[in-house]
C-alpha positions, 0 to 999 in steps of 0.5 A: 503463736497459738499455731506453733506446736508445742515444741516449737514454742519451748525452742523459740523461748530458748532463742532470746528474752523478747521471745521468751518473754512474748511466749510467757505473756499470755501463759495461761491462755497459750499454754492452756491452749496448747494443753487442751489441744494435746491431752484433752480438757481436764476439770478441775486442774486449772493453773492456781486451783488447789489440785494443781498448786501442788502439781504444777503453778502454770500451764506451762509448767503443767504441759511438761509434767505431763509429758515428761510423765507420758515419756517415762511411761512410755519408755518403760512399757517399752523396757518391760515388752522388750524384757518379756520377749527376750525372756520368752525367746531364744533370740539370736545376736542380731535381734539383741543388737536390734533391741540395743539400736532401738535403746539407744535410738529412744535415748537419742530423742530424749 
């Protein structure tokens, strides 16, 4: 499982509860894993250490807050660039359409 991205694990949780159980068996060591792999190591927010306990209690848990955080960000710099350009230029009726394809395009994948 170690192999699968991260996504792939969270749907395959989703199929049944032997695999979502085999997936939650080895939390700490898959989910850490799987945290180092895509964000890098990080002193001192191991699951049950004082800083994450207020976070989040497992990697896992942990995995999702920061992507969830990591979207969000995204999709306001997103919001923000969009806002500035529509400010700053006289755009025409194809150009705002494009924008609202695109919002609705990064809603659909959220």
């Amino acid at each position: 499982m170690a192999l699968l991205p991260a996504t792939a694990i969270a749907r395959m949780e989703c199929v049944c509860a032997n695999l979502r159980s085999l997936s939650s068996s080895g939390d700490d060591q898959l989910w850490g894993t799987k945290f180092a792999d895509v964000f890098g190591e990080v002193q001192g927010l191991e699951p049950g250490s004082s800083l994450s306990m207020a976070v989040a209690t497992t990697w896992k848990q942990r995995f999702v807050r920061t992507v969830m955080k990591k979207r969000k960000q995204e999709r306001a710099r997103n919001l923000a660039e969009e806002q500035a350009l529509m400010r700053h230029w006289d755009w025409g009726q194809q150009a705002q359409l494009q924008v609202l394809v695109r919002r609705a395009g990064d809603a659909a994948a959220n």
